[in-house]
C-alpha positions in Angstrom: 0.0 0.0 0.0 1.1 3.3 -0.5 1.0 5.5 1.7 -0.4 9.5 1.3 2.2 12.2 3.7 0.4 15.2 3.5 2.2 18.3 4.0 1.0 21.0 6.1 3.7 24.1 4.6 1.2 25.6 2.7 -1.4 25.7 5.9 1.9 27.6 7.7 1.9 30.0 4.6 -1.8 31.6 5.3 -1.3 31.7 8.9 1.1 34.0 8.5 0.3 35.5 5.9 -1.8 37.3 8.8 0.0 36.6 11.9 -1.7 35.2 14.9 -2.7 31.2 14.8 -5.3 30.9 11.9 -5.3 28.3 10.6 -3.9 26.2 13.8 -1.3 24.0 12.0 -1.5 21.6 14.6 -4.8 21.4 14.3 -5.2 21.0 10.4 -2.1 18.5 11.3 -5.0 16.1 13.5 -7.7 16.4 11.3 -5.4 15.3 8.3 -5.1 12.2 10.1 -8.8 11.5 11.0 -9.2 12.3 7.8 -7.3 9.5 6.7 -3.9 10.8 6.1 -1.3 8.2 6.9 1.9 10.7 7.8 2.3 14.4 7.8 5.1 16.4 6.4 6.9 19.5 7.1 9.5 21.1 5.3 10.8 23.9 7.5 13.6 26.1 6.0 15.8 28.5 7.4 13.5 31.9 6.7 10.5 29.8 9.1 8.5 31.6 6.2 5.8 28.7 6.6 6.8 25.7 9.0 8.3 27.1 12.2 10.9 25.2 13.9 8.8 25.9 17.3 5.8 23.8 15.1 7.9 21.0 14.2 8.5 20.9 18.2 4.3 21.5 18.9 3.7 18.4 16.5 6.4 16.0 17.3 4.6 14.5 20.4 0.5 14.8 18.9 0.9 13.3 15.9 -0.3 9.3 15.9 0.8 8.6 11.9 4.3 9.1 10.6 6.2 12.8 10.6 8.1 13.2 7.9 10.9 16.3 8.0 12.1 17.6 4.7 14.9 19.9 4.4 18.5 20.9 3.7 20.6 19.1 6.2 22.4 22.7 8.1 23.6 22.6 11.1 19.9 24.4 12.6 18.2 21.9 10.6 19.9 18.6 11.7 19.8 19.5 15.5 16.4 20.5 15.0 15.6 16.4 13.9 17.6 15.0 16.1 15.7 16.9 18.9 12.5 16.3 17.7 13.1 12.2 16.1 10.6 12.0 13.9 9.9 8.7 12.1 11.7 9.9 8.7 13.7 12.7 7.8 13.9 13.6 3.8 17.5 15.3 2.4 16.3 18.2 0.2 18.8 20.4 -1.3 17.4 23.4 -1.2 19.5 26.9 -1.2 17.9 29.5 1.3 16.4 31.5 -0.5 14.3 28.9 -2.6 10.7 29.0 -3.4 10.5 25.5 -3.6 12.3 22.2 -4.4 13.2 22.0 -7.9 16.0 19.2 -8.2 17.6 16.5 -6.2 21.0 15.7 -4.9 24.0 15.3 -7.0 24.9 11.7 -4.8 27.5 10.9 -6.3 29.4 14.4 -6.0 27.9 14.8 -2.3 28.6 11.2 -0.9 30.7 11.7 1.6 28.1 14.8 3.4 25.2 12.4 2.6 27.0 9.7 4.1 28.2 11.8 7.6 24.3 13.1 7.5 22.7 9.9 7.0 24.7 8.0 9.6 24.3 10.6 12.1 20.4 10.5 11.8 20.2 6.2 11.7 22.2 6.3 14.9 19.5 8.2 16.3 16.9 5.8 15.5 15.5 8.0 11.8 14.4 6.6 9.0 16.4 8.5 6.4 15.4 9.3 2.9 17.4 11.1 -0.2 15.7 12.9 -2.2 16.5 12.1 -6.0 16.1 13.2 -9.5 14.7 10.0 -11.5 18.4 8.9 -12.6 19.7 5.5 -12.0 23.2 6.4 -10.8 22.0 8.9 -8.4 19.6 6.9 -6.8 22.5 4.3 -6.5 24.9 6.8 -4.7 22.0 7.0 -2.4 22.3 4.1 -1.7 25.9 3.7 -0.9 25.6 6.8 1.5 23.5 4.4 3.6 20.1 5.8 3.0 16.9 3.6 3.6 14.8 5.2 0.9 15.3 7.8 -2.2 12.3 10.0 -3.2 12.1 10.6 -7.0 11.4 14.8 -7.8 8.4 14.1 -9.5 7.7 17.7 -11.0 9.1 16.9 -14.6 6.7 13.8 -14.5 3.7 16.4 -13.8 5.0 18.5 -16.3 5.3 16.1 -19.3 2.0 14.3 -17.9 -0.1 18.1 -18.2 1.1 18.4 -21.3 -0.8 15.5 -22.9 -4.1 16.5 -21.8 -4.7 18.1 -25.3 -4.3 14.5 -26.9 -6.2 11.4 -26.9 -6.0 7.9 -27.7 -2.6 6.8 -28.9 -0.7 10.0 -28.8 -1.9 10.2 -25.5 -1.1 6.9 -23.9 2.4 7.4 -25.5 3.3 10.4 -24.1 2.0 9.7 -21.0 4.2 6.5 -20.8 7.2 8.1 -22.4 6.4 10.5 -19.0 6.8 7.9 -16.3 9.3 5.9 -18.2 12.5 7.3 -16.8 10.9 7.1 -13.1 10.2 3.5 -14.1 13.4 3.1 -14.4 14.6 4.9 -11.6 12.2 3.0 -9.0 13.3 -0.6 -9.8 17.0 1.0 -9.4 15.6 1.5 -6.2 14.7 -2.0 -5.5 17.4 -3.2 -6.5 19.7 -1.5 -4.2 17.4 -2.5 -1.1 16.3 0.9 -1.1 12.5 1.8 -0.4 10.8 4.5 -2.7 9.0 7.6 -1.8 8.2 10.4 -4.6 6.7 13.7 -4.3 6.4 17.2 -5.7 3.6 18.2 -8.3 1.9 15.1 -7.8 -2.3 16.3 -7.8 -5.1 14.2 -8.5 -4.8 14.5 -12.3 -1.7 12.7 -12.8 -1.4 10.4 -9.1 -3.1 7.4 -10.0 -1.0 7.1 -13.5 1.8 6.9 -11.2 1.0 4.6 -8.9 -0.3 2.3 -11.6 3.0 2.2 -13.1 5.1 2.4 -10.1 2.7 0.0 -7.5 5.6 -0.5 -4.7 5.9 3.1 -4.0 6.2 3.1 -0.3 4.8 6.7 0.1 3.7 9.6 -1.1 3.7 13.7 0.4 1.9 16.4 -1.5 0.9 19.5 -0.1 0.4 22.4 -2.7 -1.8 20.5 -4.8 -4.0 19.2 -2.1 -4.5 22.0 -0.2 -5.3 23.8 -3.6 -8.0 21.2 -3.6 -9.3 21.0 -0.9 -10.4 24.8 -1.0 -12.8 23.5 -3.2 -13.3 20.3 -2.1 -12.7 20.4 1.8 -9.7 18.8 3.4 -11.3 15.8 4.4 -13.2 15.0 0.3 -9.2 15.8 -1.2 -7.8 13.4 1.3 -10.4 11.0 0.3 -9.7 11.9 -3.7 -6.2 11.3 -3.1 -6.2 8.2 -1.4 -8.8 6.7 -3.7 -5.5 7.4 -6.4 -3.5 4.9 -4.6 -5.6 2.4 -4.2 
C-alpha cells in the first residue's frame, strides 16, 4: 500500500500570511489524520516563512501517523531532527532562498556529506530518505551513503503528464508512458539497491493514479500544494479521500 504524507507548509503560509494562529497547523495536522492521512510532512527552512521550527516541536509528540521532515541538512536543521526524532527525515537540497524544491542531490558528488548526515540521523533511531532526481546512478549513490529510501522529484513527471491533456487515444497513452518511463526506471533501481521509494512534488489528482499504476511498490507519497489547492474546493477531508482513492 502506498502511503499519502500530506504536508501542512502551505497551511503555515496563510497563517502567517496574517500573523496570529489561523489556521492552527497543529490542528489541520490532526484532522489530516482522521481524515485518513497516513503521515504528515513538514518542510521547515531556514526563513520559518511557513513551517516554524517551534511547530515541528508543537507536533512532534501529537501526531499518531508518521512525521516526515524535509529539508537541507544545516547545522539548525539537523539538530532540530535529532531533537524532535521524527519517524523519517527527507534530504532536500534546497539553497535558502528557494521558493520550492526544484531538483535533487548530485549523490554521487555529495557522498561523503550524505553519508556523515545519514549515519548521524540512523544512529539516532530515523528513518532516512534522499531525495533524487529519476536517474539510476543517483539513486544508486544514495544508496551507498547508507540511505533507507530515495524519493524521485516528481515535478518533470507532472509537467510532461499536463502536457498531454490536449491529446487522446494513442498520442496520448504514448506520451503519458514516455512520462513515467525514466521514473520506471529509476524505482526498480531502487529496488534493486534494497532501497525503499517515496516520490513527491507536483503530484495532484490528475496525474497520481498514473503513477502509482506504473510504479505500484511506491512506499509513500507527500503532496501539499496541490491538495491544499483542492481541498479549498473540495474540503480537506473529500481531497484526502480523492487522493487516497489514487492509490488504491
Amino acid at each position: 500500500m502506498t502511503k499519502l504524507s500530506v504536508n501542512i507548509n502551505k497551511v503555515a503560509t496563510l497563517r502567517n500570511a496574517r500573523g496570529g494562529n489561523n489556521p492552527n497547523v497543529l490542528q489541520v495536522a490532526l484532522d489530516c489524520e482522521r481524515f485518513g492521512a497516513q503521515g504528515i510532512t513538514v518542510h521547515p527552512r531556514p526563513d520559518q516563512r511557513h513551517i516554524r521550527y517551534q511547530d515541528v516541536r508543537d507536533l512532534r509528540p501529537r501526531l499518531t501517523t508518521e512525521f516526515n521532515i524535509e529539508g537541507n541538512p544545516i547545522s539548525e536543521f539537523i539538530a532540530l531532527v535529532l531533537e524532535t526524532k521524527p519517524t523519517q527525515v527527507t534530504l532536500v537540497p534546497d539553497g535558502h532562498d528557494q521558493i520550492t524544491s526544484n531538483h535533487g542531490w548530485d549523490t554521487k558528488t555529495h557522498l561523503d556529506f550524505l553519508s556523515d548526515v545519514t549515519a548521524r540521523f540512523k544512529a539516532a533511531g530515523i528513518r532516512v530518505s534522499i531525495f533524487v532526481n529519476a536517474d539510476v546512478e543517483m539513486v544508486e549513490y544514495a544508496a551507498r551513503a547508507g540511505a533507507d529510501r530515495v524519493e524521485l522529484y516528481t515535478e518533470p513527471y507532472a509537467q510532461a503528464f499536463a502536457a498531454t491533456t490536449a491529446m487522446s487515444g494513442d498520442a496520448e497513452n504514448a506520451a503519458r508512458l514516455a512520462a513515467i518511463a525514466p521514473f520506471v526506471r529509476a524505482a526498480k533501481a531502487a529496488t534493486t539497491f534494497g532501497l525503499g521509494l517515496n516520490a513527491g512534488h507536483d503530484l495532484s489528482l490528475q496525474n497520481l493514479a498514473f503513477f502509482k499504476q506504473h510504479i505500484p511498490w511506491t512506499d509513500e507519497v507527500s503532496i501539499g500544494h496541490a491538495l491544499i489547492c483542492d481541498a479549498l474546493y473540495l474540503g480537506l477531508e473529500e481531497a484526502i479521500r480523492r487522493y487516497r482513492a489514487c492509490l488504491v
